[in-house]
C-alpha positions as CSV (number, residue, x, y, z in Angstrom):
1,X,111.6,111.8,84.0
2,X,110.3,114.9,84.9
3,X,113.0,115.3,87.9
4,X,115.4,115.2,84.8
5,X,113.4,117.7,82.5
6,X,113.3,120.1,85.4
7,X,117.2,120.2,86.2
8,X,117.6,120.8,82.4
9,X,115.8,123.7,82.5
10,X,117.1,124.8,85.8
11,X,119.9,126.0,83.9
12,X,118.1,128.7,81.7
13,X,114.9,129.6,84.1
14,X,115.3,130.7,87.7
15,X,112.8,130.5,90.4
16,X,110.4,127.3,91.4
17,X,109.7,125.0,87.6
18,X,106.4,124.2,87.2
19,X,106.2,121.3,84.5
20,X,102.1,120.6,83.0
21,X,101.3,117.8,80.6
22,X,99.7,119.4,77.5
23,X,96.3,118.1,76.9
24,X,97.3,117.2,72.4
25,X,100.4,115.3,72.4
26,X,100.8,116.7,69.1
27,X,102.1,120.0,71.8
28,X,105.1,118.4,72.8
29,X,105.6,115.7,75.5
30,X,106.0,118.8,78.3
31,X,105.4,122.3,79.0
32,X,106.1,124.9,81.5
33,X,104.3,128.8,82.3
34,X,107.6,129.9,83.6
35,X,107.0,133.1,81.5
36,X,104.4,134.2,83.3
37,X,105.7,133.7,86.7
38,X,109.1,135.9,85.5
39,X,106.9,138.6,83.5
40,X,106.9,140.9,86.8
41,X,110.5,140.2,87.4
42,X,111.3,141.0,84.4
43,X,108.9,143.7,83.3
44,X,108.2,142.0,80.3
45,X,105.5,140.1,78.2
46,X,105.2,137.3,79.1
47,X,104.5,136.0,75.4
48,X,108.1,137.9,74.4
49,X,110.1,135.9,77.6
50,X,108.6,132.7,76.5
51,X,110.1,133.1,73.3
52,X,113.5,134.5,74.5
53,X,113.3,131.0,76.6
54,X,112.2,128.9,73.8
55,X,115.1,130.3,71.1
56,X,117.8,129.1,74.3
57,X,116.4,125.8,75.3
58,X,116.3,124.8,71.6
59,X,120.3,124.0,72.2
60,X,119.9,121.6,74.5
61,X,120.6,118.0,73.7
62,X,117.5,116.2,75.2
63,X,114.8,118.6,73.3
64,X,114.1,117.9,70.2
65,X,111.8,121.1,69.8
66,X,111.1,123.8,71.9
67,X,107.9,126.2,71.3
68,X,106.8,129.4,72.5
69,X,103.0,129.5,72.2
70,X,100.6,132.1,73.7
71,X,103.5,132.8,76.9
72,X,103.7,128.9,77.6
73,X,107.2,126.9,76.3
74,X,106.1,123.5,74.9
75,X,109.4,120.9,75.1
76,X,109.0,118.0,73.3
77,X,111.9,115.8,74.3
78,X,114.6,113.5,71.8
79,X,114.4,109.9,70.8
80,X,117.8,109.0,72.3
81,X,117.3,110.9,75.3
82,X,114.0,108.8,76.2
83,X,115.8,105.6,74.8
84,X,118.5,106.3,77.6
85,X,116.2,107.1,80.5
86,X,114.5,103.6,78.8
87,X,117.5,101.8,79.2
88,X,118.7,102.8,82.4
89,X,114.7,102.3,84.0
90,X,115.3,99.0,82.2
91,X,118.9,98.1,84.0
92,X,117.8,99.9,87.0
93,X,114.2,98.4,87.6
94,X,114.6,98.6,91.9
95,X,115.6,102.0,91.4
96,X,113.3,102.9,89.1
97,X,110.3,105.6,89.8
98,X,112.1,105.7,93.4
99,X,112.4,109.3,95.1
100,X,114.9,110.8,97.4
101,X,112.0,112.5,99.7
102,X,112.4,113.0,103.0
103,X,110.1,113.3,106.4
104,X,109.1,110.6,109.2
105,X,105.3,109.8,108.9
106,X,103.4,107.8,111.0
107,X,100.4,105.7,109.1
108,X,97.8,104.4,111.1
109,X,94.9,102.1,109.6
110,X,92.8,99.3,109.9
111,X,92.8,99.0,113.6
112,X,90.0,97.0,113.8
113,X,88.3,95.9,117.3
114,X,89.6,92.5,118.5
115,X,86.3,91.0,118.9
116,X,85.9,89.6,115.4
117,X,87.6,88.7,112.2
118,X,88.2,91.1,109.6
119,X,85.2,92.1,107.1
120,X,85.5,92.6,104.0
121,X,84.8,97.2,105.1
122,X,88.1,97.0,107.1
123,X,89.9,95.0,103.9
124,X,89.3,98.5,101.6
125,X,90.9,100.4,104.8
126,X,93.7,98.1,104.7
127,X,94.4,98.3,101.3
128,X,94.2,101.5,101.0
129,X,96.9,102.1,103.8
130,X,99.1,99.3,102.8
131,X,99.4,101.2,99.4
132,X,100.1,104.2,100.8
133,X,102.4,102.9,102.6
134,X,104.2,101.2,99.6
135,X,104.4,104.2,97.7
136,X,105.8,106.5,100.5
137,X,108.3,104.5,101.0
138,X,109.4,103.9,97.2
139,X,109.2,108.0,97.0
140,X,112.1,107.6,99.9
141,X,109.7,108.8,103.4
142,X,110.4,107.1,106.1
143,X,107.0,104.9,107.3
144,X,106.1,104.1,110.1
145,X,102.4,101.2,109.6
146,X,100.8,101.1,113.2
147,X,97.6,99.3,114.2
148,X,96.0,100.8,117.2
149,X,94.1,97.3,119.1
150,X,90.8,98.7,120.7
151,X,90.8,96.6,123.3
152,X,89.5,98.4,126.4
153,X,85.9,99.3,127.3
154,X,82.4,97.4,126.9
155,X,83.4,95.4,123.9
156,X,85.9,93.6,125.7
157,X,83.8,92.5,128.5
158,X,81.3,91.6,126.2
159,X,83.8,89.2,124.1
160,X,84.4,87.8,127.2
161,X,80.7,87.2,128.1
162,X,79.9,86.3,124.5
163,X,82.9,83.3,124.4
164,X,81.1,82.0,127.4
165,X,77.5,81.7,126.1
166,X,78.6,80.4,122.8
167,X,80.6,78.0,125.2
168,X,77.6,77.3,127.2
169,X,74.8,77.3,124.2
170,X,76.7,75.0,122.0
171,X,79.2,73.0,123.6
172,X,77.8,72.4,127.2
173,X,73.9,72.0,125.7
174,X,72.5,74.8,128.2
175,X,69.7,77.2,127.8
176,X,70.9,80.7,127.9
177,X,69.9,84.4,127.7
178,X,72.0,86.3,125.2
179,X,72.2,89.9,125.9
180,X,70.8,92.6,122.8
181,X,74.6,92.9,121.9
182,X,76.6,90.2,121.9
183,X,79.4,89.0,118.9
184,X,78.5,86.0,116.9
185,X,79.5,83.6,114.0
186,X,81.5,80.5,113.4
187,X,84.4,82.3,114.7
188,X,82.6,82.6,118.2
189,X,81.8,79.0,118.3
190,X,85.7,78.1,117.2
191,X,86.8,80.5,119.6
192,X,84.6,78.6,122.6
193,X,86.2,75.5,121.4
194,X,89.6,76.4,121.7
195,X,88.8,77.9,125.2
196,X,87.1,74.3,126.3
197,X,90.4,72.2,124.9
198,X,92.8,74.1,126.6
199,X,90.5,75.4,130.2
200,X,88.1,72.7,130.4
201,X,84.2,73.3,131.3
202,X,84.6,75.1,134.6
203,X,86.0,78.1,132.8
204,X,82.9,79.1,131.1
205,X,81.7,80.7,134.4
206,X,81.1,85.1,134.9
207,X,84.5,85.0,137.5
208,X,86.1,84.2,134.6
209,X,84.7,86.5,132.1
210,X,87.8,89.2,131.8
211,X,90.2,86.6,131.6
212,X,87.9,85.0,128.8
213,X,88.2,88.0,126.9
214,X,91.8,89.1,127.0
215,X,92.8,85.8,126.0
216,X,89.9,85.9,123.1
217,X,91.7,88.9,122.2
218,X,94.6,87.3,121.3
219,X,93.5,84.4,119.2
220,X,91.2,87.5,117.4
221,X,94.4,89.3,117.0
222,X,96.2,86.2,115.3
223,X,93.4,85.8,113.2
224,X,93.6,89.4,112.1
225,X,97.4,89.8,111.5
226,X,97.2,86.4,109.2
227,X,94.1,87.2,107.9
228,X,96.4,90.5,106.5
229,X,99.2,88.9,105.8
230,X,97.8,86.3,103.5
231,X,96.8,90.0,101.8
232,X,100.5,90.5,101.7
233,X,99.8,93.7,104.7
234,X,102.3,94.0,107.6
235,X,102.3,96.4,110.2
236,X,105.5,97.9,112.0
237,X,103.9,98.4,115.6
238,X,100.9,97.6,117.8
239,X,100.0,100.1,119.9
240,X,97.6,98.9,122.8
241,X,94.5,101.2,123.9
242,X,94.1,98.9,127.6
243,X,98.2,99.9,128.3
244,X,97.5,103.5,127.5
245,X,95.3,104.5,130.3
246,X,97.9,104.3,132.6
247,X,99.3,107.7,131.5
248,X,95.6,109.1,131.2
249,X,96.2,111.4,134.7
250,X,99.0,113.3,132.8
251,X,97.5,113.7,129.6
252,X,94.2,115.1,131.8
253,X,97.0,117.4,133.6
254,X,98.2,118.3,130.0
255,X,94.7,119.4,129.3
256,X,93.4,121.3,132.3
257,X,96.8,123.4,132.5
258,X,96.0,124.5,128.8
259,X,92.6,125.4,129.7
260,X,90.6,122.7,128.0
261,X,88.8,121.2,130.6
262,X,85.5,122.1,131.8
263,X,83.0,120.1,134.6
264,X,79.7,120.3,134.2
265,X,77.2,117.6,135.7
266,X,80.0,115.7,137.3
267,X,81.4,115.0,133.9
268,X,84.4,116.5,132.6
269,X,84.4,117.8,129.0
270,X,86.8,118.7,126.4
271,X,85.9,122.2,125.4
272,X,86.4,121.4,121.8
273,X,84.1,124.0,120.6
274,X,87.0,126.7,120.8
275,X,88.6,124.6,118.5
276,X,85.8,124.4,115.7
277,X,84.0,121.2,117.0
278,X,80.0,121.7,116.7
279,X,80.1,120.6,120.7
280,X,82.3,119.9,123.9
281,X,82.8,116.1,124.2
282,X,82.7,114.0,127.2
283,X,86.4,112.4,128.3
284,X,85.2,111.2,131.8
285,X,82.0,110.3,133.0
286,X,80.2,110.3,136.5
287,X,81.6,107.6,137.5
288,X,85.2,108.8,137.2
289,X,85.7,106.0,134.3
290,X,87.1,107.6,131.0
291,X,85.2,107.6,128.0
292,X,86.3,105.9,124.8
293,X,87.7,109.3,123.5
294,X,89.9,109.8,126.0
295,X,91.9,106.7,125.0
296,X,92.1,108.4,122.0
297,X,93.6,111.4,123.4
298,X,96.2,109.6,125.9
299,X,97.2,107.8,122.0
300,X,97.4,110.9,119.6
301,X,99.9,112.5,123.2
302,X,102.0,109.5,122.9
303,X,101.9,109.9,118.9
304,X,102.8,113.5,119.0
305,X,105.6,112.5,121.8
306,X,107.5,110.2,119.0
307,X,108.3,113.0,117.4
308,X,107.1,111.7,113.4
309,X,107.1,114.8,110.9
310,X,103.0,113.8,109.8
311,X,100.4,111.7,111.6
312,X,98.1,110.0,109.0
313,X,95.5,108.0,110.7
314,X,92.7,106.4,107.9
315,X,89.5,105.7,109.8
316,X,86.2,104.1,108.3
317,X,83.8,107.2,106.7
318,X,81.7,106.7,109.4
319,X,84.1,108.2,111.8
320,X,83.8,111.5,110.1
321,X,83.0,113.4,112.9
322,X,85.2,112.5,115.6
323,X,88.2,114.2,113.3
324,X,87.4,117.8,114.9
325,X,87.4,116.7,118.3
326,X,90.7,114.5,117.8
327,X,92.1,117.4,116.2
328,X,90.5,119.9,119.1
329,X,92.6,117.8,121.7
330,X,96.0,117.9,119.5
331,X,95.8,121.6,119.7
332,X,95.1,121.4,123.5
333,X,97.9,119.1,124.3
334,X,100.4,121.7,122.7
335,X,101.3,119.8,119.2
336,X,100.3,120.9,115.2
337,X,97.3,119.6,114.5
338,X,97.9,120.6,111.0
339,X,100.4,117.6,111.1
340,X,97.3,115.5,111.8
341,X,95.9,113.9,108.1
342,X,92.8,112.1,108.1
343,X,91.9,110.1,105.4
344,X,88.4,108.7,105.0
345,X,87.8,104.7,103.5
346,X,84.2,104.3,102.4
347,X,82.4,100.9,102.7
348,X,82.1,98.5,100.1
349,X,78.7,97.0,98.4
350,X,79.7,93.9,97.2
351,X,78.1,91.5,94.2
352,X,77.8,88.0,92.8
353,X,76.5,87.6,89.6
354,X,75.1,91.0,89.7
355,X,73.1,89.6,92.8
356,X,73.8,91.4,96.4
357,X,76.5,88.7,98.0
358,X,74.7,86.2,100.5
359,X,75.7,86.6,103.8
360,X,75.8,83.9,106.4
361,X,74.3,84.1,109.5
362,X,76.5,81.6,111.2
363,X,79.2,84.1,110.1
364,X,77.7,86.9,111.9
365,X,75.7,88.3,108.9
366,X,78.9,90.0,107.7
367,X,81.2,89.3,104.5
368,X,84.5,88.5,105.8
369,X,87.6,89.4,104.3
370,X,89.2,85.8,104.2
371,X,86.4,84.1,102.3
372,X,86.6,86.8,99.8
373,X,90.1,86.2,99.4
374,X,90.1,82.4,99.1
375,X,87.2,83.1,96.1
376,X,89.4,85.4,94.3
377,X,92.9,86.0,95.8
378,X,95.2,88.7,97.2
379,X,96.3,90.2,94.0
380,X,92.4,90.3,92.3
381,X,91.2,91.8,95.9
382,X,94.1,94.2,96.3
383,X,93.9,95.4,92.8
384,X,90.1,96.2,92.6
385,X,90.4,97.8,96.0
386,X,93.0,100.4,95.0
387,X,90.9,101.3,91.4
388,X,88.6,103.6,93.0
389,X,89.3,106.7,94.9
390,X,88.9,105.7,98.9
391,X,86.4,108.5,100.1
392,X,83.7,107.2,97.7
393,X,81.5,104.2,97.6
394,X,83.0,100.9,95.7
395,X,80.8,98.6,93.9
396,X,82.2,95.2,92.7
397,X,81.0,92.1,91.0
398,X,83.4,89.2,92.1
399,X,82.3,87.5,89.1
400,X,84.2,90.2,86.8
401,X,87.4,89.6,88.3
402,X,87.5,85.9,87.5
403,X,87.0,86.8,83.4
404,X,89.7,86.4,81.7
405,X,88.9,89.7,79.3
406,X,89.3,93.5,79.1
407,X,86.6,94.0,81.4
408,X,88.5,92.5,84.4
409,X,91.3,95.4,84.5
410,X,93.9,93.1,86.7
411,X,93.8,90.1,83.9
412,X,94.1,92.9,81.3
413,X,97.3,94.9,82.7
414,X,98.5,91.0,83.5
415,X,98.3,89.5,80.0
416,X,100.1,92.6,79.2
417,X,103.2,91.8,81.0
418,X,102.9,87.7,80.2
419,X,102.6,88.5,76.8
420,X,105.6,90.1,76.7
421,X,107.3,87.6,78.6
422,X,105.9,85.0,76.0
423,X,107.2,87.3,73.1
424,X,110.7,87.5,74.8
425,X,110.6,83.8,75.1
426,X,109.8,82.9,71.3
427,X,112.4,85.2,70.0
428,X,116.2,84.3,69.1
429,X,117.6,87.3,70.3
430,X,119.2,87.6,73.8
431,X,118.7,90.2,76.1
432,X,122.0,92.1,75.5
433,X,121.2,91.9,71.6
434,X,118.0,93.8,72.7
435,X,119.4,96.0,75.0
436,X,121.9,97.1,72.4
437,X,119.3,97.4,69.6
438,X,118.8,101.1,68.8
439,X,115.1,102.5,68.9
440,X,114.9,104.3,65.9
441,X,113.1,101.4,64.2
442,X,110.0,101.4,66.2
443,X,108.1,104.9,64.8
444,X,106.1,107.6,66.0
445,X,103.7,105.3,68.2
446,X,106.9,103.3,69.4
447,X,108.2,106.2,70.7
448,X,104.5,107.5,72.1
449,X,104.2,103.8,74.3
450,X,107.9,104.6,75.4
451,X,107.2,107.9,76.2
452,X,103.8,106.8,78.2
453,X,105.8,103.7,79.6
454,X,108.3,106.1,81.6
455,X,105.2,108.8,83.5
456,X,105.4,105.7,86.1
457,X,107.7,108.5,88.6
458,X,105.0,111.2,87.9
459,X,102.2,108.6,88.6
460,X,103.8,107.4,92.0
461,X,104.5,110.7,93.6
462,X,101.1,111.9,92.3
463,X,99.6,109.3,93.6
464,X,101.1,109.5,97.1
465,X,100.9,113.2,97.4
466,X,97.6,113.1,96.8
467,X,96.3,110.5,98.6
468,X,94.3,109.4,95.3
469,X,96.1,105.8,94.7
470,X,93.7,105.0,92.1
471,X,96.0,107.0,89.7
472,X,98.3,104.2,90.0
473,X,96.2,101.3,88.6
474,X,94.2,103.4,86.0
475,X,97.8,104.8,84.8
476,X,98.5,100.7,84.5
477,X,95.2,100.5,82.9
478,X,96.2,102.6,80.1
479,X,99.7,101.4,79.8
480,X,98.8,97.8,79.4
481,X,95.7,99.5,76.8
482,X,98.2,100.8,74.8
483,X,100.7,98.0,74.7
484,X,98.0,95.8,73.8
485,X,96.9,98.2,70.5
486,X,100.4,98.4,69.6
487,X,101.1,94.6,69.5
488,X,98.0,94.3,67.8
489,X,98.9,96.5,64.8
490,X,102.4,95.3,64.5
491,X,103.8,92.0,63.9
492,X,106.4,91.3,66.3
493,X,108.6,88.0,65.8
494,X,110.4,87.9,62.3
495,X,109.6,91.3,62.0
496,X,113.1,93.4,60.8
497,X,112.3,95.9,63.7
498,X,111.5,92.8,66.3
499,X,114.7,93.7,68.4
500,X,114.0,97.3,68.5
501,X,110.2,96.2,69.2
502,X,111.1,93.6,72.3
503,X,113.4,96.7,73.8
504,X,110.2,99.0,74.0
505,X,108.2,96.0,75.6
506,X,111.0,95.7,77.8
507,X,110.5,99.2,79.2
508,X,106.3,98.7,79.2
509,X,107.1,95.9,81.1
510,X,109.4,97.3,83.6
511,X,106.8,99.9,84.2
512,X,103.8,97.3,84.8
513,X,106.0,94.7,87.1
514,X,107.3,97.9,89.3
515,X,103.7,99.7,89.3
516,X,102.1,96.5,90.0
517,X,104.5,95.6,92.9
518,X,103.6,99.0,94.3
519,X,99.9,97.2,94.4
520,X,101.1,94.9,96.3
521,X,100.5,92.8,93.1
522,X,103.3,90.5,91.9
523,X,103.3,90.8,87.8
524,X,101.9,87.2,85.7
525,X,104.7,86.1,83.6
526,X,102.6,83.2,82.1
527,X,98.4,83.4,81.7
C-alpha cells in the first residue's frame, strides 16, 4: 500500500518520498516530511511548503484529507480506495505483499557438524534463516539457502572412533577406554547398529576408523536434512568443507601476493590485525596441516567467486568473534567485505511446566530438535522461534504452546483465521455476493481493521530489510487481536451489514494465511 501512496505523490513532490506512520491514528493513516527536505531547495519554510503541498494533494482521488501540521503533510487515505487495494489483495492473494526487488544473495545457515543430530540451538538458526529466506524471496531477491557440512578435521576422526567404541561397548560386550571427547547418545548406538548390519563385526577395528566416519557422515547428514524437512526447511546447495582443501594452495597464493601472510614460529598467520581483528590468526600450523579457519577462507574465495550481490552467513552467537577475522581474509582475497552480513542466533533455554526441560543422557545430554517437534509440531516450533528478535536470548515453556488461549500467540492468530472460515461457512451468501458487497456498512473501526489488515507489504519488507523477523508474527499478533475485538463487539450472521462484514474478514484473512505462510506456517481453517 505504501508502494501505491508513494507513486501518488510522486506526482506533486520531487526528490526521494519518505512515508512515516503517525503515532494517533486520529493523524491520518500516513504522513510524509517532504517539506523539510525541499525547504533548501526552495528557500522556503518549510511549514509554508507543507501547506502549498497539502492544498494540491487534497485533489487527489485516493485521499480523503490532506493536512499540513507543524511542516509535516498528514494523508489520510479514502474508503473506496482501501476497499479496492482490499479487493484486489483479496483476488490476488499469491501476489499479494510481493515485491519487485532485485539482487542475488547467498544465505548461509545452520550448517551444523555432521557428527550428531540437530539440537534444539541449531533449530532457532534454522528458523531464523528459513524465514529469511521466505521473505526475500516473496520481496522478489533472488536466494540462494546453502548449508556448509563441517566435515574435515578432528571431529571427523573422532566420529569415526566414537561409532567404533559404541560398536565395541554395546554391541560386541567389550571393555573399552573412551577418550575425554567422544560423541554420544542413542543416535551413536543406532548409528553402530547400522554399521554392524550392513559391515559385520570385523569393521569396528582403528584401520577402519576414516571410513567409519565418512560413511557416519552420511547417515548424520540424512538425519539432519529430514530432521529439517519435517520443519518444512530445504536448502538449495551443500557445500563440502573436506572438497575444499583442494584449492587451499591458491587461496594461500591469493593471500601472500596481497600481503597477508606472515611466518612466525613455523606457523603461518593471517595478519588480520591490519584489518581491525584484536590479533593475527593461525591458517597453518607446524605441521604444514591447515587450521580450521583456513577452510573457511578457501569457502568465503569460492563464495565471493559465484559472483552473488550479498553474502549472509547466520552463525550461532558464540561465533562472535571469528566475524573480524572472516571479514579480514575477504578484504585480503580482493572482494567487499562490506557485502559480507553476519547475523547472530542466540541459544535457547527451554521449559516444561515452568521446570528446566529434562535432558537425557542416552541422548547425549542435549535437547534435540526432533523430539521437540514430535511434542509440539512444525508450525508451534516455527512460530515461537520467529517471535523473538534472533540476537537475544529466547525463553519458552512448551506447555504454553499446547493452550488453546490468548496466551499461546500461534492458537490465537489461528482461531482468528478458522473463525472466519467458520463464519464464511454458516452464512448464505456466496463469495461473489461478498466480493460485490460495498464496504461502506462496516464503520469507522471496519475501516481501521481494513486499513491494519493491508500494512502486511510494509511488515514483510521491514521485516526482511531489517533482519528483525519478529515484526512479522507480532504484526499477526495484532491483526488477529483486533479481528478478534471486532467480532466480539459486533454480531455477524443475520446482521444487515453481515456481507459487508464477511468482505472485511476476507481481507484479515488474506493477510493472516499469506503472513503465516511466510512462517512457514500453514493457516487452521477448522480449531
Amino acid at each position: 500500500m505504501k508502494d501505491k501512496v508513494t507513486s501518488l505523490l510522486r506526482h506533486h513532490i520531487e526528490g526521494d518520498i519518505v512515508l512515516e506512520k503517525p503515532k494517533e491514528r486520529s493523524f491520518g493513516h500516513f504522513a510524509t516530511p517532504a517539506a523539510f527536505g525541499l525547504a533548501k531547495i526552495l528557500r522556503k519554510s518549510p511549514i509554508v511548503i507543507a501547506q502549498d503541498l497539502a492544498a494540491q494533494l487534497s485533489h487527489v482521488e485516493a485521499f480523503s484529507s490532506v493536512e499540513a501540521v507543524s511542516g509535516y503533510i498528514n494523508i489520510r487515505l479514502s474508503d473506496a480506495f482501501l476497499e479496492e487495494y482490499a479487493s484486489w489483495a483479496i483476488t490476488h492473494e499469491a501476489q499479494f505483499a510481493k515485491g519487485i526487488k532485485e539482487g542475488k544473495i547467498l544465505l548461509e545457515f545452520v550448517s551444523a557438524n555432521p557428527t550428531g543430530p540437530l539440537h534444539i540451538g541449531h533449530a532457532r538458526g534454522a528458523i531464523y534463516g528459513d524465514t529469511l529466506l521466505r521473505l526475500g524471496r516473496h520481496l522478489g531477491y533472488e536466494m540462494t539457502a546453502e548449508y556448509y557440512i563441517n566435515d574435515a578435521g578432528n571431529q571427523m576422526d573422532l566420529l569415526g572412533t566414537s561409532i567404533m567404541l559404541e560398536a565395541k561397548s554395546t554391541l560386541l560386550g567389550q571393555e573399552v577406554v573412551y577418550p575425554e571427547s567422544f560423541y554420544r547418545g542413542e543416535y551413536m548406538t543406532d548409528l553402530a547398529k547400522e554399521a554392524m548390519a550392513e559391515f559385520g563385526a570385523e569393521v569396528f577395528v582403528e584401520a577402519n576408523q576414516m571410513m567409519l566416519a565418512q560413511w557416519g557422515k552420511e547417515r548424520v547428514m540424512k538425519l539432519i536434512i529430514d530432521t529439517l524437512a519435517s520443519a518444512n526447511i530445504h536448502f538449495d546447495t551443500f557445500v563440502s568443507e573436506a572438497s575444499l582443501y583442494g584449492d587451499w594452495e591458491r587461496v594461500l597464493a591469493k593471500l601472500q601476493a596481497n600481503d597477508a601472510i606472515a611466518m612466525v614460529e613455523e606457523k603461518l598467520w593471517l595478519k588480520s590485525t591490519l584489518k581491525g581483528d584484536e590479533k593475527d590468526r593461525v591458517v597453518v600450523r607446524e605441521n604444514g596441516k591447515p587450521t580450521y579457519l583456513a577452510g573457511d577462507l578457501i569457502y568465503h574465495n569460492q563464495k565471493f567467486e559465484r559472483n552473488y550481490d550479498q553474502y549472509i552467513n547466520i552463525w550461532g552467537a558464540d561465533h562472535h568473534g571469528y566475524i573480524a577475522r572472516v571479514k579480514a581474509a575477504v578484504d585480503f582475497m580482493g572482494f567487499d567485505s562490506s557485502k559480507l552480513e553476519v547475523l547472530l542466533s542466540q541459544m535457547v533455554s527451554l521449559l516444561k511446566e515452568g521446570e528446566p526441560y529434562k535432558m537425557s543422557k542416552r541422548k547425549g545430554n542435549v535437547i534435540l530438535m526432533s523430539d521437540i517437534l514430535e511434542e509440539i509440531g512444525a508450525d508451534a516450533l516455527r512460530f515461537i522461534f520467529a517471535s523473538k528478535k534472533s540476537d537475544t536470548s529466547l525463553e519458552f515453556d512448551i506447555e504454553t504452546l499446547k493452550k488453546e488461549d490468548a496466551s499461546n500467540p500461534a492458537f490465537y492468530i489461528n482461531y482468528a483465521h478458522a473463525r472466519i472460515q467458520t463464519l464464511l461457512g454458516k452464512s448464505t451468501y456466496s463469495i461473489e455476493q461478498i466480493m460485490q458487497a460495498s464496504l461502506e456498512g462496516v464503520g469507522e473501526e471496519g475501516m481501521h481493521l481494513l486499513f491494519d489488515a493491508m500494512q502486511l507489504p510494509e511488515v514483510v519488507d521491514g521485516a526482511f530489510e531489517s533482519r528483525e523477523i519478529q515484526k512479522l508474527p507480532e504484526f499477526l499478533k495484532r491483526l488477529a487481536g483486533a479481528f478478534h475485538k471486532f467480532y466480539g463487539a459486533h454480531k455477524i450472521i443475520g446482521a444487515p451489514q453481515e456481507a459487508q462484514y464477511l468482505k472485511l474478514f476476507l481481507a484479515v484473512a488474506v493477510s493472516l494465511r499469506v503472513g503465516l505462510s511466510l512462517m512457514g506456517v500453514t493457516a487452521k481453517n477448522r480449531m
